[in-house]
N, C-alpha and C positions, 0 to 999 in steps of 0.2 A: 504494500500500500504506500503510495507517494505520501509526504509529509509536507509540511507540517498538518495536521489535520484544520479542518477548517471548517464552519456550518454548511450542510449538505442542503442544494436545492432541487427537487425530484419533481420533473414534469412528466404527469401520467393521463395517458389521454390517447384521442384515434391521432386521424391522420393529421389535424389538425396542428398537435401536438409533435409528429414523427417528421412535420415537415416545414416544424419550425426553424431551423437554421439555416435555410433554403431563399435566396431572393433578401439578402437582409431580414430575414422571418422575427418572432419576438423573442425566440430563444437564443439567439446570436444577440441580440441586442441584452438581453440579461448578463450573457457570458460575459459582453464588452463589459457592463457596468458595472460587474460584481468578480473582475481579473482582481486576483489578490486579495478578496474577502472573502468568498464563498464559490462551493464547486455546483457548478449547474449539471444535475446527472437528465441525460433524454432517457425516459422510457416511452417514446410513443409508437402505437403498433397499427397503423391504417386499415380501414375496415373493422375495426374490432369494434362492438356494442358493448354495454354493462355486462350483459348475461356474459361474453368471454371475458370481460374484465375481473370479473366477480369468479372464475374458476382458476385464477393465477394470481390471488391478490395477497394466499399466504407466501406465495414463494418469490414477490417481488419486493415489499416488505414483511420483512419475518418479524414475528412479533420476540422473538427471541436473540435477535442481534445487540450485541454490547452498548451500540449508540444507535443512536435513529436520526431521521433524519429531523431536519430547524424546520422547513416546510415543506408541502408537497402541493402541487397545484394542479388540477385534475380537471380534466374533459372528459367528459361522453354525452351524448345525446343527438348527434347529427345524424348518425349512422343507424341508430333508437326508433329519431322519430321517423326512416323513411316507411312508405305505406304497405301495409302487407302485399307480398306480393302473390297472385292466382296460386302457384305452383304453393306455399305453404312456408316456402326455403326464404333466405336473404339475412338481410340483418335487420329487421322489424322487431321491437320489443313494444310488448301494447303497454301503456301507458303506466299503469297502475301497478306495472311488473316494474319498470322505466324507475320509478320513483323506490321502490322498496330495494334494490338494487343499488341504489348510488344510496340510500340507507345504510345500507348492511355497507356498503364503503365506508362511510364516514363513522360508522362506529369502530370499523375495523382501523382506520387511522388514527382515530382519535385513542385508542388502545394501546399505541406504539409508546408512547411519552407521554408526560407532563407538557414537555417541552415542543412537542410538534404541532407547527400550524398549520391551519390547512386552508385552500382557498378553493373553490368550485368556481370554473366559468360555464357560463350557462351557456346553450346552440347559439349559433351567432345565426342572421340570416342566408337569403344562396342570390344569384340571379338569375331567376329563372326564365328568364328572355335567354341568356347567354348557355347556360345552359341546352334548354331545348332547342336551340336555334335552328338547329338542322336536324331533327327530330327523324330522318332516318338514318342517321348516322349514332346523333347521342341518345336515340330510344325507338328501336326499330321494332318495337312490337306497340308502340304508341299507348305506352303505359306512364304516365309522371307521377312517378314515385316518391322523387324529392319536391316537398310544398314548404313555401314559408308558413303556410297556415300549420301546418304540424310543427313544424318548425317553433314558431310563435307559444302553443302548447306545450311544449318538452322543456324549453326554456321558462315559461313561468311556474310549473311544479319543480324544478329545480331551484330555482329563485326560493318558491316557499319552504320546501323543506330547507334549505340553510336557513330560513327564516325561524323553523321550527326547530332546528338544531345547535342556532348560534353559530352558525358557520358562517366566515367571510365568504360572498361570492361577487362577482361579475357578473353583470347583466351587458353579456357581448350583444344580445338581439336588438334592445336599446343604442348601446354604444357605437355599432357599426354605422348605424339609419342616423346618426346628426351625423357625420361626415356630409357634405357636400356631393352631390352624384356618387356615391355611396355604389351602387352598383356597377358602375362605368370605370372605377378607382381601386375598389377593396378587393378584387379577386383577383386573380391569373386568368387565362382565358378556360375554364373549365368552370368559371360560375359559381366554385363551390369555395376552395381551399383562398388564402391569404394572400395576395401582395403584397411588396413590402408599406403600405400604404394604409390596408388592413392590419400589418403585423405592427406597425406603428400607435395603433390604434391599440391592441391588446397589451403592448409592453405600456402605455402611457396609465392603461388602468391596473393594470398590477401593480405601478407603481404606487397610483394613489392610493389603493389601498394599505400597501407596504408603510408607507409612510402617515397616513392618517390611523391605522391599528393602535391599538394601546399594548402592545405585547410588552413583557419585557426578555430579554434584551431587545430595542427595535431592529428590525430584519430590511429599514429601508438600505439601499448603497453604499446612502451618507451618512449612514450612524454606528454604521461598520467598520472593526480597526482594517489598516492595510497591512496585510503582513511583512515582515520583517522592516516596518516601520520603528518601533519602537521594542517591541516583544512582539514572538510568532504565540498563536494559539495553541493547546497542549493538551491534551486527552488521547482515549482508544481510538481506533480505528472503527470503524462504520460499514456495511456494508448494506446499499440498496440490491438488490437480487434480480434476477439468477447471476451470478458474477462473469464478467466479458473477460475476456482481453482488453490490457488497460496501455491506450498510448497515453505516452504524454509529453508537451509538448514547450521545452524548455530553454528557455533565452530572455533576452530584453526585451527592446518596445517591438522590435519587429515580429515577437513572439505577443506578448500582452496585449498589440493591438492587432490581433488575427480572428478578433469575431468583429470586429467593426467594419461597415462596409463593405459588405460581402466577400469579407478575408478569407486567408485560406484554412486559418481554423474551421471556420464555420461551413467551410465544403469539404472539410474531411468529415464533421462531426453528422452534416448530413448523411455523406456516403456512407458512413457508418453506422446510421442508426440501424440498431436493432441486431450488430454487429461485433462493435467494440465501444467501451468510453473512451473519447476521447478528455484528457485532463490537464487542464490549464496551469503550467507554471512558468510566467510572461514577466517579469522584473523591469520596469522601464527606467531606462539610464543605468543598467547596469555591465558592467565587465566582467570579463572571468575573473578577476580578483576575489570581486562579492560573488559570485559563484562557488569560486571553492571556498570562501567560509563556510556555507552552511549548506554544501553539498551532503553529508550528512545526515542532517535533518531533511532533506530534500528525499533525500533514497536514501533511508537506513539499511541497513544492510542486514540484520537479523530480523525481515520483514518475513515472515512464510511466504505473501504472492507481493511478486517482484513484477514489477511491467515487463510489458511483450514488445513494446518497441520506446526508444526513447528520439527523441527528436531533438538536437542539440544544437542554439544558435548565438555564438558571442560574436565578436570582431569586430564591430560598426565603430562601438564604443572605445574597444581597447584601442582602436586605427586614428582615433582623433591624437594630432599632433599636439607634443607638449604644450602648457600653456606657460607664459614669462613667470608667475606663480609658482610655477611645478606644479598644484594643484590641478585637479579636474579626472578626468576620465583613463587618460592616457596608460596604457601599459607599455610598456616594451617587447618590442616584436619579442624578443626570444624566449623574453618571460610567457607573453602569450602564448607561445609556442608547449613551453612546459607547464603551466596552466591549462591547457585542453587536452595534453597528455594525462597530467592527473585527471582530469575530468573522466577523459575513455577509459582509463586503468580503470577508476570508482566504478561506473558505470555496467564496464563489462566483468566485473566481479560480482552484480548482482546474483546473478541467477546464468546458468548456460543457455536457456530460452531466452536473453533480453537480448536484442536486435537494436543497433543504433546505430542513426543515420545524422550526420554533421551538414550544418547548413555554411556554406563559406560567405562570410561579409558580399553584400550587393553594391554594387554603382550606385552612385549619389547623383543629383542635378545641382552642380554644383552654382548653375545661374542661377536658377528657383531659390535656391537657399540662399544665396549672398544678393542678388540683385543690383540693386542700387546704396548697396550699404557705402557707409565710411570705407575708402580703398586703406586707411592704414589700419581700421577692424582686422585683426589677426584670424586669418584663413585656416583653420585650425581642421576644417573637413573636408577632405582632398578624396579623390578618386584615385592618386597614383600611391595615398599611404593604404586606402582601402585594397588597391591590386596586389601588394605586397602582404597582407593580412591574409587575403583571400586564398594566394597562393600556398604561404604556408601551411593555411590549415588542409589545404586539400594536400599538400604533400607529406603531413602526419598524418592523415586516413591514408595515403596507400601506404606507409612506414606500419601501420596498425591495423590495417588489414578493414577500415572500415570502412562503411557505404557514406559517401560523399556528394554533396549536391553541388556543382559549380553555379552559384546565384551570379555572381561576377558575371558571366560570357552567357549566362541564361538570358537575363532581361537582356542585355545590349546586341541579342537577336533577335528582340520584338524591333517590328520599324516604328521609327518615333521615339522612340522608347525614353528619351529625357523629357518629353511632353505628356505620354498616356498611364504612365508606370508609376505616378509620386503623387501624395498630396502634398506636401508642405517642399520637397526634393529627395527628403531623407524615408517615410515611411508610405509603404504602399497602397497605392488603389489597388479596387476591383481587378483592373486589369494586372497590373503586376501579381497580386495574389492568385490570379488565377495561372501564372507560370511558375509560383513556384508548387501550387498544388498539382500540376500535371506532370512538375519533376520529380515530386514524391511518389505520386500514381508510378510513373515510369520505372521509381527505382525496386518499388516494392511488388510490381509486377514481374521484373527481370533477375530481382534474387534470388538464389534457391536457398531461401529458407525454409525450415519445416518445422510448425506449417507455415505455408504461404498466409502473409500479412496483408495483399491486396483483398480490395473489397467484395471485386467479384467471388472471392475463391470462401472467404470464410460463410460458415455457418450461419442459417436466419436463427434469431431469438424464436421462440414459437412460429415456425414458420409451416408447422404441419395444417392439412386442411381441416376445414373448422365447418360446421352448419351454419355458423351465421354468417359466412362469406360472400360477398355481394353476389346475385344472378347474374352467372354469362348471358354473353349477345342472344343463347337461343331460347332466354326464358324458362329452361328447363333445370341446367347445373348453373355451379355457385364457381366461382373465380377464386383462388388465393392470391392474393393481392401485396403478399407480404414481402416480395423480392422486388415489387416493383419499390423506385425513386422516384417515379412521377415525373421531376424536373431535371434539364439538362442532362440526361443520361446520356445523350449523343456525347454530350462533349467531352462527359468521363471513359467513355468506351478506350 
């Protein structure tokens, strides 16, 4: 188990939920806000109703684990309220089932701790124009199954039973409808699931509520310590269920800010849901200096489960040029050098299964970042000290036999790539993120590890066929839906 331990946030819910990190989703936007105070665990499983919620909910929290988790925040009912369909199969739960159901949830969370809060969001609406648009394509037996009118229903007895439970909830059906063209804005083009637009919408009410709560400790972003701020948090380990493969993904800002903006954290953690956790350890402004202090506590080493792959990212920082001070960031090449060696030594001591891959310092926009400044402002963030940083670290992965990402000659093969690749010069867009998650995909595709760490190759979470699995095209069998990603899968292939 990575350290230092921290408050566990568990999102459990359908596809709503499984495909939050996706498109700047709301669960990427938690990650961003809650790097370094708390670990956002995804359990969302698409297609799944209560009634399958409700047959796996001792083995995903156990009532018998050491710690539990600080919140859990929970969806069903989209998939509940669609309308029975002829054939008897689908995922239809009638109403009164619907409600006693996410009951029997909420006593069973409320069960875990003292300390566990819980939130319910309620069905959000669909657009069912967008939807049925082409109704021999998206409902070719002319059956509409998905209604805001049920819709409407499933959401307001969820509503009251938190009302009759003292449960925080979320009235998404409400909060989607004041957006502004609300249906033209809030979806993907499937009508049903999130944009980021929608998903904006849901992270802005979690928050209110997070922050207007009277819990104590309060569980908002900003009332939470940062770790290794002042003192790391200190307790047992935790475990939400059934247990994955745990990457985790560790460096400075380039690493802490990897759910924001549709980073590349947030496109592996999509790729993987229902696969592996993905686990945030992002330090911004930091060096391998402050790395190996409290490598350690980061990966102890007498942990029983030890991660399945580590992702390892310094040099940005250690490559900034002295300052006239001596102060500030700067390492020394050589030191850096035996700094990331310690690093791989600790690392690959975990466990014979950990698998770890080195990211080499990226190119900077070194006009973006200075601009117009003062010309005798000390230029302290160079591309030619970053090419020598970059180098060496890729020259101690092949001395150490590790898997190595060249980020340096990666971006500066996108065309443009000082104008599309940077927000500020130094930390990634969208675009940049999305090359370095396809150099990840690449590596972890092409290594013969065992097992294989790529996405396609592991295991689904419950991915056996289920009765309540949506109706195929013929009306007659039910679809497992559980290996789909819904979004971009082209682009991962």
């Amino acid at each position: 188990m990575v350290g230092p331990v921290r408050p566990q946030f568990v999102l459990f819910g359908s596809s709503i939920v499984q495909l939050s990190y996706s498109r700047q989703g709301w669960g990427a936007i938690l990650s961003h806000l809650y790097a370094r105070k708390a670990d956002i665990v995804l359990r969302g499983y698409s297609g799944w109703n209560s009634r399958r919620a409700l047959q796996v909910l001792d083995e995903i929290f156990p009532k018998n684990a050491c710690e539990q988790p600080s919140l859990i925040i929970v969806y069903f009912g989209g998939n509940d309220s669609i309308l029975p369909h002829p054939s008897g199969r689908g995922q239809h739960v009638p109403l009164q089932e619907y409600i006693e159901n996410m009951r029997k949830i909420a006593i069973h969370l409320k069960s875990l701790s003292k300390k566990t809060r819980i939130i319910f969001l309620s069905a959000p609406p669909i657009n069912e124009a967008q939807i049925y648009a082409n109704s021999e394509t998206s409902d070719p037996l002319g059956q509409r199954l998905r209604t805001n009118e049920s819709l409407r229903l499933y959401s307001e007895v969820c509503l009251e039973l938190c009302r009759e439970m003292n449960i925080k909830a979320i009235d998404l059906w409400s909060a989607i409808q004041k957006r502004d063209n609300w249906r033209d804005v809030c979806f993907i083009d499937d009508g049903i699931h999130l944009s980021a637009e929608g998903s904006t919408t849901v992270a802005k009410e979690i928050l209110k509520v997070l922050e207007e709560a009277d819990w104590e400790p309060s569980l908002h972003w900003k009332s939470l310590p940062i770790e290794f701020e002042e003192e790391s948090l200190k307790g047992e380990k935790w475990v939400v269920g059934p247990v994955r493969p745990q990457f985790v993904l560790f460096g400075s800002s380039i690493v802490q800010l990897s759910y924001s903006m549709a980073g590349w954290g947030a496109i592996l953690t999509h790729l993987y849901a229902r696969k592996a956790d993905i686990v945030l350890r992002g330090y911004n402004g930091w060096n391998s200096r402050n790395a190996l202090q409290v490598l350690d506590e980061i990966f102890p080493k007498n942990d029983s489960e030890q991660p399945s792959l580590v992702i390892v990212y310094f040099g940005g920082n250690d490559s900034i040029l002295p300052h006239p001070s001596c102060r500030g960031q700067h390492v020394h090449l050589q030191e850096y050098i035996e700094n990331m060696r310690k690093i791989a030594i600790h690392l690959k001591s975990l466990s014979k299964k950990t698998c770890i891959i080195f990211l080499s310092a990226p190119p900077v926009n070194e006009a973006q970042i200075y601009g117009n400044s003062d010309p005798l402002r000390p230029r302290l963030r160079t591309n030619e000290s970053l090419r020598r940083y970059s180098e060496a670290c890729l020259e101690l992965c092949r001395e150490m036999n590790i898997k190595a990402i060249d980020l340096w000659s990666a971006i500066q093969k996108r065309d443009n790539w000082q104008d599309v690749c940077f927000i500020d010069g130094i930390h990634l867009s969208a675009e940049g993120s999305k090359i370095v998650a396809k150099e990840i995909l690449k590596v972890l595709e092409e290594a013969e590890w065992e097992p294989n760490l790529h996405w396609k190759s592991m295991p689904i979470e419950f991915g056996e066929d289920s009765p309540y699995d949506p109706i195929g095209p013929d009306g007659k069998t039910t679809t497992n839906v559980s290996s789909w990603t819904f979004l971009e899968t082209t682009e991962w292939d």
